[in-house]
PAGU-438152 format. One record per residue (C-alpha): z, y, x; residue in one letter; residue number from 1. Coordinates in Angstrom, 3 decimals. Each point is the difference from the previous one (the first is absolute). Example, Ala and Ser with C-alpha at 12.3 -4.5 7.8 and 13.67 -1.06 7.14 Angstrom:
REM PAGU-438152
+----------+----------+----------+------+-----+
|       zz |       yy |       xx | type | seq |
+----------+----------+----------+------+-----+
|    7.800 |   -4.500 |   12.300 |    a |   1 |
|   -0.660 |    3.440 |    1.370 |    s |   2 |
+----------+----------+----------+------+-----+
REM end
This chain:
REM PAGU-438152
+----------+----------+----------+------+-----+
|       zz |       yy |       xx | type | seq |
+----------+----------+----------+------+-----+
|   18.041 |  105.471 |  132.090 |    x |   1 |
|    2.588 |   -0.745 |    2.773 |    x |   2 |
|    1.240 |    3.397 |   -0.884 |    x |   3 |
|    0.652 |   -0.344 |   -3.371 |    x |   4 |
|    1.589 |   -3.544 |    0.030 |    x |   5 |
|    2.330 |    1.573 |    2.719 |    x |   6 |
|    1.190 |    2.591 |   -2.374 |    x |   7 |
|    0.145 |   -2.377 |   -3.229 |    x |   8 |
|    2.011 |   -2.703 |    2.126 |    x |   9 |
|    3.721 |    1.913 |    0.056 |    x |  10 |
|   -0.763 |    1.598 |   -3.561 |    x |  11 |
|   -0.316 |   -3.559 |   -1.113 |    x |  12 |
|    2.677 |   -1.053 |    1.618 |    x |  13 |
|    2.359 |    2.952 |   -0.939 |    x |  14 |
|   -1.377 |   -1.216 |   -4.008 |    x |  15 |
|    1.388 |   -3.038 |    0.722 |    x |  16 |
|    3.455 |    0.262 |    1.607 |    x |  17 |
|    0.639 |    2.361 |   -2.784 |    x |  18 |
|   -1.021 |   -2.285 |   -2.969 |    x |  19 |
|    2.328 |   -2.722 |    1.955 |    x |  20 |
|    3.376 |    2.692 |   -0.238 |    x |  21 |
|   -1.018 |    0.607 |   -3.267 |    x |  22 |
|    0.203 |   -4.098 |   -0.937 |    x |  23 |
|    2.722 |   -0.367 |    2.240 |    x |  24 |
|    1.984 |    2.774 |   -1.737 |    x |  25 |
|   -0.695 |   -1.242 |   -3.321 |    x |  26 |
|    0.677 |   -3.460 |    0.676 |    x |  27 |
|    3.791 |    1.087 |    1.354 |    x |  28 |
|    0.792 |    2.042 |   -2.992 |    x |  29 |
|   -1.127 |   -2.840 |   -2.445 |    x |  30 |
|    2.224 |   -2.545 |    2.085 |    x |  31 |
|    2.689 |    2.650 |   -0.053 |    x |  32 |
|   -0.243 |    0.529 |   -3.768 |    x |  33 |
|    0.245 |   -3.716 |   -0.304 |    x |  34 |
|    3.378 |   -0.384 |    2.253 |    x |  35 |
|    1.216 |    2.802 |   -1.757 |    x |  36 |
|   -0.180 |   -1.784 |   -3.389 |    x |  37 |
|    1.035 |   -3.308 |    1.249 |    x |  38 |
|    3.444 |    2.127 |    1.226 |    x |  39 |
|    0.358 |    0.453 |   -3.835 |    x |  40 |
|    0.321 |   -3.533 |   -1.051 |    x |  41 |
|    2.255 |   -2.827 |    1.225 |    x |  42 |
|   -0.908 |   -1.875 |    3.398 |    x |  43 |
|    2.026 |   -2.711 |   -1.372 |    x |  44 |
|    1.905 |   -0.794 |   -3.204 |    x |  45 |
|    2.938 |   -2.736 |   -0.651 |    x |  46 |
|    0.776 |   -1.381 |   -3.416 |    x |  47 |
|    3.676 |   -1.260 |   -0.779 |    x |  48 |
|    1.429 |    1.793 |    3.531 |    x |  49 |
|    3.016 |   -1.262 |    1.069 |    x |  50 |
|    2.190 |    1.167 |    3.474 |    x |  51 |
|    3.275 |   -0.165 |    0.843 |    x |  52 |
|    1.694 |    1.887 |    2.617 |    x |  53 |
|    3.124 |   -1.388 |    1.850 |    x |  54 |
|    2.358 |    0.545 |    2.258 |    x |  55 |
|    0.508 |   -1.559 |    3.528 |    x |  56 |
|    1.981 |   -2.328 |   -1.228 |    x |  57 |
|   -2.639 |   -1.173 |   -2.762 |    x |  58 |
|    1.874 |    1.500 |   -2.589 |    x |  59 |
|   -2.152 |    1.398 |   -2.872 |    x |  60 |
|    0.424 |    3.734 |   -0.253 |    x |  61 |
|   -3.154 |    0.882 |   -1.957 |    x |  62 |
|   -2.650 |   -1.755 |   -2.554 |    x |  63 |
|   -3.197 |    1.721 |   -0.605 |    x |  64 |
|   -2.284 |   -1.299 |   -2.843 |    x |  65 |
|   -2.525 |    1.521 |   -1.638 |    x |  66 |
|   -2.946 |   -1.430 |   -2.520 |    x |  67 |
|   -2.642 |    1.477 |    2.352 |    x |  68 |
|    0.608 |    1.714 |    3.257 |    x |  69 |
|   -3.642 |    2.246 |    1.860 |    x |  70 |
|   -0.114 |    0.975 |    3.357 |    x |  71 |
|   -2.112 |    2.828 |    0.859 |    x |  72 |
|   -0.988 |    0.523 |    3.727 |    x |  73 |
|   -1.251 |    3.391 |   -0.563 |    x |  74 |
|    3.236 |    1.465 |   -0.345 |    x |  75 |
|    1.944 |   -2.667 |    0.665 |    x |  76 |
|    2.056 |   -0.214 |   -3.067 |    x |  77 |
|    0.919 |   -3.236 |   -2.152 |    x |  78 |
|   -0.086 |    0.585 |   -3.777 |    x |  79 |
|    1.753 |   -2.928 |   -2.368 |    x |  80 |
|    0.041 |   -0.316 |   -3.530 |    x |  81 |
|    2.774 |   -0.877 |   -2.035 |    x |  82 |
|    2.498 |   -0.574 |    2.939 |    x |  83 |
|    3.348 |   -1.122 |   -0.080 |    x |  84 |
|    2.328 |    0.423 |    3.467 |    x |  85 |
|    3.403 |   -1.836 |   -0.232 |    x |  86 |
|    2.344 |    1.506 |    2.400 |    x |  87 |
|    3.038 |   -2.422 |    0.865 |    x |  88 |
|    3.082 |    0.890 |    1.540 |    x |  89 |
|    3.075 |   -2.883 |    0.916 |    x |  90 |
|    2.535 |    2.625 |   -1.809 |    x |  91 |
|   -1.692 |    2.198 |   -2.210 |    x |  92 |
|   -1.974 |   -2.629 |   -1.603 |    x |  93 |
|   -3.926 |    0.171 |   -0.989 |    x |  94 |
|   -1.673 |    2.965 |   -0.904 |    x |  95 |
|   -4.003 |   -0.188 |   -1.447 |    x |  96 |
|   -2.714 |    2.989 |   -0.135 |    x |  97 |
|   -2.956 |   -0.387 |   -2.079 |    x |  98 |
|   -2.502 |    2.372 |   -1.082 |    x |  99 |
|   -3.818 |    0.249 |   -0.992 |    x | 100 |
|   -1.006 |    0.436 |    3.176 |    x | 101 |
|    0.930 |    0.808 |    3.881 |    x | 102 |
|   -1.530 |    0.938 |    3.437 |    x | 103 |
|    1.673 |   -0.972 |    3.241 |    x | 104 |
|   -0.303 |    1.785 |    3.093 |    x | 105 |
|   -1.806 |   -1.718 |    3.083 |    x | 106 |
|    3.148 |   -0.147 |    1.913 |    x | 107 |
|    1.572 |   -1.639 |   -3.087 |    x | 108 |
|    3.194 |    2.214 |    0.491 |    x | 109 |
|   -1.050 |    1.702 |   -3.819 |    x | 110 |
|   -0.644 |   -1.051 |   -3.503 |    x | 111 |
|   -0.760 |    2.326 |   -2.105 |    x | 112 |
|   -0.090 |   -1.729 |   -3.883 |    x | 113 |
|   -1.901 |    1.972 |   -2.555 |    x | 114 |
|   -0.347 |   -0.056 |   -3.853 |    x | 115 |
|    3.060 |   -1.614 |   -1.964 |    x | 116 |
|    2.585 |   -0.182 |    2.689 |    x | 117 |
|    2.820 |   -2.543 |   -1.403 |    x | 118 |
|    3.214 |   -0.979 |    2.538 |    x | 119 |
|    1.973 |   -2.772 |   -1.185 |    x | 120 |
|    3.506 |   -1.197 |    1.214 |    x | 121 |
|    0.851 |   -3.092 |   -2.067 |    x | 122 |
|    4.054 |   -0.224 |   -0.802 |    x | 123 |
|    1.936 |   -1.583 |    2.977 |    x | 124 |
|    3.096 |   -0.034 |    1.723 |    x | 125 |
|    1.715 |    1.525 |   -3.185 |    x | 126 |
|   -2.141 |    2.604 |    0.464 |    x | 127 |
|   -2.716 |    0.776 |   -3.299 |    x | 128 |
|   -3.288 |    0.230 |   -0.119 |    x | 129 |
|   -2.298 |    3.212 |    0.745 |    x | 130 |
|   -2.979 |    1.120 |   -0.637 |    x | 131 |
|   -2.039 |    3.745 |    1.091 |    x | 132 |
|   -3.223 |    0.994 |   -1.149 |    x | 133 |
|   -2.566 |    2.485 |    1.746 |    x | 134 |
|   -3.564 |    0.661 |    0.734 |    x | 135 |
|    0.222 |    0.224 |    4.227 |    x | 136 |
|    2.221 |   -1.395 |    2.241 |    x | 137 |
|   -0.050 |   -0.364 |    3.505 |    x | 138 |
|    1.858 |   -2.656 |    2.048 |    x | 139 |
|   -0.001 |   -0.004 |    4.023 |    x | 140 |
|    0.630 |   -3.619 |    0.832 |    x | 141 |
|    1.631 |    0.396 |    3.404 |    x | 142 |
|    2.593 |    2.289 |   -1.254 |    x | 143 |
|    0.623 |   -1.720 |   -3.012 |    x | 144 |
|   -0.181 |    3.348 |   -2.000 |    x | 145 |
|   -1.933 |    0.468 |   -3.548 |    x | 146 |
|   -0.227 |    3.871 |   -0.893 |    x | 147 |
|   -2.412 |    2.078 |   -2.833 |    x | 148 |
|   -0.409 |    3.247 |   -0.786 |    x | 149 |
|   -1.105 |   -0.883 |   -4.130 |    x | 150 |
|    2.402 |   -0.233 |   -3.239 |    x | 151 |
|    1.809 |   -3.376 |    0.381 |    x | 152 |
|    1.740 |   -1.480 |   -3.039 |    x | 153 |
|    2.706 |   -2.236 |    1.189 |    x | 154 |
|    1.928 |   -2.788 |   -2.876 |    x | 155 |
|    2.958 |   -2.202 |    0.320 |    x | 156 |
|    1.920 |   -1.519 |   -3.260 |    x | 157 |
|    1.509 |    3.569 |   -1.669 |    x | 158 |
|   -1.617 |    2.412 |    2.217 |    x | 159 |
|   -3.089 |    1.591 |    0.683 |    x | 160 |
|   -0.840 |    2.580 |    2.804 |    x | 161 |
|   -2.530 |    2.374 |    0.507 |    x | 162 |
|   -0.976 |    2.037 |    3.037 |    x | 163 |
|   -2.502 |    1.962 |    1.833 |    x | 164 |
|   -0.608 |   -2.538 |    2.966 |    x | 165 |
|    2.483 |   -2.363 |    2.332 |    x | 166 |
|    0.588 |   -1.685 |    3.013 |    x | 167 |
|    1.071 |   -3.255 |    0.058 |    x | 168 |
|    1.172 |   -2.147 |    3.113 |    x | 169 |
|   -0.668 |   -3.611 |   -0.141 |    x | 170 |
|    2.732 |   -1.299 |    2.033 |    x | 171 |
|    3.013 |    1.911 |   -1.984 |    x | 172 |
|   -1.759 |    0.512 |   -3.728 |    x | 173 |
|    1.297 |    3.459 |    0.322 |    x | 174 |
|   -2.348 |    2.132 |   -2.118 |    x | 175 |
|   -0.166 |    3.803 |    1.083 |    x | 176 |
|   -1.047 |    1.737 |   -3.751 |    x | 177 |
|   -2.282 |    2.907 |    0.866 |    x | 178 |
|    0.056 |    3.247 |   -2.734 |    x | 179 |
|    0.601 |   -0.061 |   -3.715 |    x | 180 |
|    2.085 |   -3.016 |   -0.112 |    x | 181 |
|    0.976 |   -0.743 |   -3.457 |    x | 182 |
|    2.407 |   -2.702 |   -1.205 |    x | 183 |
|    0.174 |   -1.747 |   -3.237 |    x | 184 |
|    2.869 |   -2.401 |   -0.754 |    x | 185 |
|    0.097 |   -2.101 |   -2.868 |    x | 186 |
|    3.090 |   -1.511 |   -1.239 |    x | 187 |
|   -0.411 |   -3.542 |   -1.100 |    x | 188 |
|    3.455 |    0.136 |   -1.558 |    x | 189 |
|   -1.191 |    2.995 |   -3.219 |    x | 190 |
|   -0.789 |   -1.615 |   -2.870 |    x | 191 |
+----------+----------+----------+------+-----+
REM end
């Protein structure tokens, strides 16, 4: 009988230790599956955001607001809805973005606004008013550069523009139009 418990004791015991991988295994790829769904949905969500960048002098250079802004630590990207960023410059005056929707980059150094995409630079300085349209644009906040690669529609009082794509830089207003640019002037004068 010695015999026979002998033999039965490491079988047993071999029965065991694999039931346990098997438990252990399962119990890590249900805990994965978990993680891995949580990495789909916000670890935390704002309402109303509001942030302002400055300089080192204090001076407001950016204002970023947004009805609802999610941060996902999964990938590490920040998705807000409806957001509006106000770019101000001391000689080129106040520029605004807002859009449907944008992510920002962990680093914070892109935005990239999705959906309606409308720019806005109210009249000042004797300067008029101007609006562009698109569906993507990119801005890259250290450089103070906007750019996109979809159809932009751009309108000012008597003339509208169309083109392929552009590059704007913040800190001039110059606008680089990027193929098919089309120009339509309207003459308030004909009656």
């Amino acid at each position: 009988m010695r015999d026979r418990f002998a033999l039965w004791l490491p079988m047993a015991l071999l029965a065991m230790l694999a039931l346990l991988t098997f438990w252990i295994d399962q119990s890590v790829r249900e805990g994965g599956a978990r993680n891995g769904a949580n990495l789909d949905e916000p670890d935390s969500i704002v309402e109303s955001f509001l942030a302002v960048s400055t300089d080192v002098a204090g001076v407001p250079r950016y204002r970023l607001t947004a009805r609802k802004l999610s941060h996902y630590s999964g990938n590490k990207l920040t998705v807000l809805d409806t957001p509006t960023l106000t770019h101000f410059h001391e000689k080129q005056g106040e520029m605004q973005i807002s859009s449907n929707s944008a992510s920002v980059t962990p680093d914070g150094e892109k935005v990239m606004f999705t959906g309606e995409v409308n720019i806005q630079r109210p009249a000042a300085g004797g300067k008029e008013g101007m609006s562009m349209q698109t569906s993507y644009l990119e801005i890259q906040t250290e450089k103070n550069e906007a750019f996109t690669s979809q159809p932009v529609i751009i309108r000012q009082p008597g003339l509208q523009i169309t083109a392929s794509g552009l590059h704007l830089y913040a800190d001039t207003r110059v606008l680089k139009l990027k193929g098919r640019v089309k120009a339509q002037y309207q003459n308030a004068n004909r009656a």
